[in-house]
C-alpha positions in Angstrom: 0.0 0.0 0.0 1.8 3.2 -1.1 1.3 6.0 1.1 -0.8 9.2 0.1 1.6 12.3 0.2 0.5 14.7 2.7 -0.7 18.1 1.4 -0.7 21.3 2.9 -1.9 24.9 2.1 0.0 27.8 1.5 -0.9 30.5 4.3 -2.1 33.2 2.6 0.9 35.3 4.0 4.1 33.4 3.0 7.2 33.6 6.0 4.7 34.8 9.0 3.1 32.2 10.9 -1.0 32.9 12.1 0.3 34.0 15.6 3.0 36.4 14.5 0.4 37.8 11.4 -2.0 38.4 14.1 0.4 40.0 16.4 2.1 42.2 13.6 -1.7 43.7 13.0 -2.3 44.1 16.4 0.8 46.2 16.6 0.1 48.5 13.8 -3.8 49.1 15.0 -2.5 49.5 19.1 0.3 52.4 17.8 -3.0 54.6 17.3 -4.0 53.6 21.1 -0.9 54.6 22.1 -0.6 57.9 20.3 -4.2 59.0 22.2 -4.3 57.4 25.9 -0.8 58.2 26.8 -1.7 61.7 26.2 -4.8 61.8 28.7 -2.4 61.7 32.0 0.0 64.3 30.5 -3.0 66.6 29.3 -3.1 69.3 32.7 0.6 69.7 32.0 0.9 70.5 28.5 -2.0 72.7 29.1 -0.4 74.6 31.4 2.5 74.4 29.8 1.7 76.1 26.6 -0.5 78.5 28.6 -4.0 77.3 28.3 -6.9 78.9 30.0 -9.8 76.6 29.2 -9.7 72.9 30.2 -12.4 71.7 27.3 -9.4 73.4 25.3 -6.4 70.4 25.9 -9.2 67.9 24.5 -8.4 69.3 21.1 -4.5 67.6 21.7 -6.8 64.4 21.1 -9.2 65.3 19.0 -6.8 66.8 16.3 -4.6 63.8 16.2 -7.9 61.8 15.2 -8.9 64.5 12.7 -5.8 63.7 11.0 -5.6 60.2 11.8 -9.3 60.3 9.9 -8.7 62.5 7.2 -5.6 61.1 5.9 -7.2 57.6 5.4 -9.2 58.1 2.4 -5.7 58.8 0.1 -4.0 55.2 1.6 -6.6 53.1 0.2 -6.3 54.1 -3.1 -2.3 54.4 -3.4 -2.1 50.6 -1.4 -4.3 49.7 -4.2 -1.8 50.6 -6.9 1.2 50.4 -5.1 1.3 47.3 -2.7 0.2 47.6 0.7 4.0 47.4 2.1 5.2 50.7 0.3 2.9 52.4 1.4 2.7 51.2 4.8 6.2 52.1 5.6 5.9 55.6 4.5 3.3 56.6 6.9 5.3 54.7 9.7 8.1 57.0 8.7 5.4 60.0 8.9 3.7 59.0 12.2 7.6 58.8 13.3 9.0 62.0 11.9 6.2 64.2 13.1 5.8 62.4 16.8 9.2 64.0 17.1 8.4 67.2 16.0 5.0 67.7 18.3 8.1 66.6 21.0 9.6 70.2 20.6 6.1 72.1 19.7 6.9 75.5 21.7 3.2 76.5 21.6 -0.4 74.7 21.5 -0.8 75.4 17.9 2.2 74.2 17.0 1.5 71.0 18.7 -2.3 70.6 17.3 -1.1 71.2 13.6 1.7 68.2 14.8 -0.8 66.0 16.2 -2.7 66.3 12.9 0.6 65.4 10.8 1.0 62.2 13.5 -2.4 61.4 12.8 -2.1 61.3 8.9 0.9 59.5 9.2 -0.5 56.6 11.5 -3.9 56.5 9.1 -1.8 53.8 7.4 -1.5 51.6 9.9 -5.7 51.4 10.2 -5.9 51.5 6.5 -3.3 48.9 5.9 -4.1 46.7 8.8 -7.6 45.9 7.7 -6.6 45.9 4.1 -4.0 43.0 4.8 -6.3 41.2 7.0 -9.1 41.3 4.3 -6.0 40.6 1.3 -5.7 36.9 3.2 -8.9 36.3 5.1 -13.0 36.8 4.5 -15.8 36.5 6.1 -16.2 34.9 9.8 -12.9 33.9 9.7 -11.7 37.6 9.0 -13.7 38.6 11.5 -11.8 36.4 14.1 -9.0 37.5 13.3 -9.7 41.0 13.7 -11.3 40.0 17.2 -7.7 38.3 17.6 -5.8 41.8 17.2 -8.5 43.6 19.0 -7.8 41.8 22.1 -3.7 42.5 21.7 -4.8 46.2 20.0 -7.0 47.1 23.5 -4.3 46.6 26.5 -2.6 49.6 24.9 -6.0 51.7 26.3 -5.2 49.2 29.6 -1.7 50.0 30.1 -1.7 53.3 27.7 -2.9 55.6 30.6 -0.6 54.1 33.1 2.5 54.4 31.1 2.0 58.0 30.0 1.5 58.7 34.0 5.1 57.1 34.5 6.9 58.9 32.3 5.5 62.7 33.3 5.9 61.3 37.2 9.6 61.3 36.5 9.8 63.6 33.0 8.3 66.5 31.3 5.6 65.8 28.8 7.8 65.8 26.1 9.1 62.7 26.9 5.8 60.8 26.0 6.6 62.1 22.4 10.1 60.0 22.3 8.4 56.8 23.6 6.0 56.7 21.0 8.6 57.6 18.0 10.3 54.6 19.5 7.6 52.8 19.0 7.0 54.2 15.4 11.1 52.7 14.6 10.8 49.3 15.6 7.3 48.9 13.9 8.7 50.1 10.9 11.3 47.7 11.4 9.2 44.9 12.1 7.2 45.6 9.1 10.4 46.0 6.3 11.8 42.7 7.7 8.8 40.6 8.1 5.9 41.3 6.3 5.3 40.1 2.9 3.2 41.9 0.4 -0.4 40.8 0.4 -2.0 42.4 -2.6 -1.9 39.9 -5.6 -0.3 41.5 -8.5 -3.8 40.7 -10.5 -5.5 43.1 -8.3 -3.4 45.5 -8.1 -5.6 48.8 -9.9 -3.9 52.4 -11.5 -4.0 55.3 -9.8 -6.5 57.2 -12.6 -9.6 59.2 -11.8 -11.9 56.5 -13.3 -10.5 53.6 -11.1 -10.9 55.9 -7.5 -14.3 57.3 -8.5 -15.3 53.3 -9.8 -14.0 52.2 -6.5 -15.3 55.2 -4.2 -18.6 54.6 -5.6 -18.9 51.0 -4.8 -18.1 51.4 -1.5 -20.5 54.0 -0.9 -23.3 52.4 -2.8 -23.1 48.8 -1.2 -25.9 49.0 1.4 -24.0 46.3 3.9 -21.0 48.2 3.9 -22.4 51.7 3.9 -24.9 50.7 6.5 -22.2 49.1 8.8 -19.5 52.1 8.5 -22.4 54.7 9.5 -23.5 52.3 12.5 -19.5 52.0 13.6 -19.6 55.7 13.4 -21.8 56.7 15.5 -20.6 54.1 18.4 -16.9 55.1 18.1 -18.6 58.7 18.8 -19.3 57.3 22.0 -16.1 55.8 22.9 -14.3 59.1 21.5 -16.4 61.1 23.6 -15.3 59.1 26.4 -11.6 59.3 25.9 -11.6 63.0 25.1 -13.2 63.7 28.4 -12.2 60.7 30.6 -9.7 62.4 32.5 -11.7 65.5 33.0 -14.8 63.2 34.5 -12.3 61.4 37.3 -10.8 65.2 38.2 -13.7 67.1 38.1 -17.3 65.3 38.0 -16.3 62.2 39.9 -13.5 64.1 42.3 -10.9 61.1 41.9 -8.2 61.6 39.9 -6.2 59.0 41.6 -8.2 56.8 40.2 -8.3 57.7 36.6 -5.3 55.2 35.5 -6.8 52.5 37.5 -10.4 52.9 36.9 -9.4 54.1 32.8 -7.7 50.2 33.4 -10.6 48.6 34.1 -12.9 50.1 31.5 -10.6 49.4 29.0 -10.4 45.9 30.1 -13.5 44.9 29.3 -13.3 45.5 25.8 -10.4 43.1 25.6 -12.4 40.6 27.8 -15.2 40.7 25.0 -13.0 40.9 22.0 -11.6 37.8 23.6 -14.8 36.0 24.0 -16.0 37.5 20.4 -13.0 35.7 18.7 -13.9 32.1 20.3 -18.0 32.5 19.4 -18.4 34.4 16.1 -17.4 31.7 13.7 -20.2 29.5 15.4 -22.5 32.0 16.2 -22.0 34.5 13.0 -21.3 38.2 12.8 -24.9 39.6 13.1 -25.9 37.6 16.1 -23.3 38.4 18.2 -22.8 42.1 17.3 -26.4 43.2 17.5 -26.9 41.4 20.8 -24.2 43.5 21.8 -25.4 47.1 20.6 -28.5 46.5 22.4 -26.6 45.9 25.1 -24.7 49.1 24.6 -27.9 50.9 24.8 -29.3 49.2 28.1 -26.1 50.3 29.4 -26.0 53.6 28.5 -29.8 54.4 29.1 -29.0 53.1 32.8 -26.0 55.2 32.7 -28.1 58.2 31.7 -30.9 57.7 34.8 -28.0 57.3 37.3 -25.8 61.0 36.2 -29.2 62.8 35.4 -31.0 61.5 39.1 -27.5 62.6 40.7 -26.7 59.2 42.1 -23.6 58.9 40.4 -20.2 57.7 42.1 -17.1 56.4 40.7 -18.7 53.1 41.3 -21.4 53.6 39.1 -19.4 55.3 36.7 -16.9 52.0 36.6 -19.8 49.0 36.4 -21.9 51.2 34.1 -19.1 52.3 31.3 -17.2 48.4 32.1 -20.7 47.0 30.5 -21.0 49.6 27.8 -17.7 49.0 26.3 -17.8 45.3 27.0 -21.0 45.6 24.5 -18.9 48.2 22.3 -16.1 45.5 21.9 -18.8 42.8 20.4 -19.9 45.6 18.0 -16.8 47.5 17.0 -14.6 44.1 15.1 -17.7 42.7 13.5 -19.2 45.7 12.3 -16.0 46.3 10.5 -15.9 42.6 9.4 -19.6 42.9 7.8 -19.1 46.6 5.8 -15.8 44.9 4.2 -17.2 42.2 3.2 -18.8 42.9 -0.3 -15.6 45.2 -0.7 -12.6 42.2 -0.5 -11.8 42.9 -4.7 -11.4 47.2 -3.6 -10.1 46.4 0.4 -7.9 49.0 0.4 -10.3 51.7 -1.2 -12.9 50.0 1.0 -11.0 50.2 4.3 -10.5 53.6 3.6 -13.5 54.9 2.7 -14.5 53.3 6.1 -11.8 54.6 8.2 -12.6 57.8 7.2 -16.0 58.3 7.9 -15.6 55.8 11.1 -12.8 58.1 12.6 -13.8 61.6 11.2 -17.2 61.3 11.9 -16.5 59.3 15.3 -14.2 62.6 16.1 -16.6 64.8 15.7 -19.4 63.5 17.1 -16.9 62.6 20.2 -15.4 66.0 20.3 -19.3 67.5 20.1 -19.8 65.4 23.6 -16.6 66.0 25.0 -17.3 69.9 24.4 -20.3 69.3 26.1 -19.0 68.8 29.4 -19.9 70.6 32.2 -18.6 69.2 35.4 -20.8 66.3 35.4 -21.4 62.9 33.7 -24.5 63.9 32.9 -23.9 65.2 29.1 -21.5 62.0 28.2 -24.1 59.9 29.4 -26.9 61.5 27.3 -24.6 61.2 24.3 -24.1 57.7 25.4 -27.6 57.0 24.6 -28.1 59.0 21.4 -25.1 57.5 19.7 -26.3 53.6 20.6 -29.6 54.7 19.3 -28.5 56.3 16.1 -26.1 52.9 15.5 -29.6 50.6 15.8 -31.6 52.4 13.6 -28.9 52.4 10.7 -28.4 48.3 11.3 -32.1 48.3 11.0 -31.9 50.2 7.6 -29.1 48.3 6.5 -31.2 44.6 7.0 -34.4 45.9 6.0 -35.7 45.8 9.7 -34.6 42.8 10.5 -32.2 41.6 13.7 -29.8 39.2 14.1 -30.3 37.4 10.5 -29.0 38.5 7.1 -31.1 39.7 4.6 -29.0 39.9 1.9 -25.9 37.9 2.1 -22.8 39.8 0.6 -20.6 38.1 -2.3 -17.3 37.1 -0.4 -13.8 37.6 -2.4 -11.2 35.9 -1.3 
């Protein structure tokens, strides 16, 4: 009896095992993390620093780096599509790098918004690219594990972000948060130049011509599942953008605690991980729509609770930790499948696709986090509300998108490999 020669596939990135692929992705989403959370300890200082007179004011350090981050992602889709995702990857590292250093020396608070905007546009490669890769080797559930995979590795930078950044200005001035994270910005570049291999197939590679971007734009703003999808991630990443841009302001000021903030920031944080975690072990079984609108109504329950507690003037740190700690352990069931489900019909234009849905996801999820973070007045009260309206406003475009329907496709998308 001759014996039948044992055959094995190819992984869809050649010289990277799953673990390290997952890891490297992980890494590239978690510099962005990095670039906002270690700011939030370091934000009193570099107000008064650069002689700030309003506190709402230092949330624009945040805000402006996700303005550019946003901005800047709808050109890397494109120019990945034509040029190979690694080219073009390595140049924004090298932008995110160069400009982390010069918002390290920013003399005044202009100087350092316009920085954080040109750190932003530089590090919009690393979202564009990361989902672009993933979606170049994987589709459908099994994208949207691995997503949930780099999620989990991409959210203890929010869990140890905070912490770190409190480290360095405990024994540094501010600027020295800058130098970490251009450190950072080196060895992921060097990571990626030595170990990545190119994951657009030379077939799909498309020219850089009007009619190609427009043809492209187009179908990623005219596929219902993808456009529904993006506009529902909007409006919760307003939510958690409103959070961060105000999180350190809510311990100090509403809740009285700022000894707390790294801890209870920790926690929060946490959470997402934890559910990420569990989403990446149940959604191939239990499929994207199940387990992501189970957890946006959760999000809402949450935050409608939330909203009762601050308005009735019964909140406490407590509160404020159980309440938020359930809302983002929801958020982290929506946030990798949503994304999963609006690339989906887009796996032949990924990287137009991702960003076309990076931008609207992070612009809009800026602005509509920097509206609630504006808001603030001393109390948990206006977070809360916006808390509510954002879960609400996510639920009725998932609603549009499946024709009213919950939990079930209506419609299923064409999946490229």
């Amino acid at each position: 009896m001759t014996a039948q020669p044992t055959t094995t596939t190819a992984p869809p990135h050649p010289g990277m095992t799953f673990r390290e692929f997952v890891a490297l992705v992980a890494a590239m989403m978690a510099i962005n993390a990095l670039s906002i959370d270690m700011m939030l300890p370091a934000l009193p200082d570099i107000g008064a620093s650069l002689g700030l007179t309003g506190e709402n004011e230092r949330q624009w350090i945040i805000t402006a780096y996700l303005l550019g981050f946003g901005a800047a992602q709808i050109v890397y889709g494109p120019l990945a599509d034509r040029f190979g995702r690694k080219p073009v990857l390595l140049v924004g590292v090298a932008l995110y790098t160069l400009f982390t250093v010069v918002a390290a020396f920013a003399p005044t608070f202009q100087t350092i918004v316009i920085a954080r905007i040109l750190q932003g546009i530089g590090a919009a490669s690393t979202r564009v690219l990361a989902v672009a890769i993933v979606r170049d080797s994987y589709s459908g559930r099994t994208m949207a594990r691995v997503m949930s995979l780099a999620f989990i590795v991409f959210l203890v930078a929010p869990i140890v972000a905070p912490t770190i950044g409190q480290g360095i200005v405990l024994v540094a001035p501010w600027h020295a948060i800058f130098w970490a994270l251009a450190a950072v910005g080196v060895v992921l570049a060097i990571w990626i130049a030595l170990r990545l291999p190119e994951t657009l197939h030379a077939e799909d590679r498309k020219p850089v011509s009007v009619a190609s971007v427009v043809s492209a734009f187009k179908l990623a703003l005219t596929t219902r599942v993808a456009v529904g999808y993006m506009l529902a991630s909007t409006a919760t990443f307003g939510a958690l953008f409103g959070f961060v841009a105000s999180s350190q302001q809510v311990f100090t000021d509403a809740l009285g605690q700022p000894a707390w903030f790294t801890t209870a920031f920790a926690v929060v944080a946490g959470t997402m991980a934890i559910s990420s975690f569990v989403n990446s072990r149940i959604v191939e079984q239990a499929g994207t729509r199940r387990v992501s609108h189970a957890g946006l109504l959760g999000f809402i329950a949450f935050a409608v609770v939330h909203a009762i507690v601050a308005y009735s003037g019964n909140e406490t740190i407590w509160t404020f930790i159980v309440l938020q700690s359930g809302m983002m352990f929801c958020f982290g069931l929506v946030a990798s499948n949503f994304g999963a489900m609006a690339m989906e019909p887009l796996g032949h234009i990924a990287g137009t696709g991702s960003s076309v849905q990076g931008f609207f996801t992070t612009v809009g999820g800026a602005l509509i986090g920097s509206l609630i973070g504006q808001l603030f007045d001393g109390t948990t009260v206006p977070l809360t509300i916006g808390f509510v309206a954002c879960g609400l406003v996510s639920l009725a475009l998932v609603l549009w998108t499946e024709k009213g329907r919950l939990f079930h496709p209506t419609h299923p998308a064409p999946a490229h490999p």
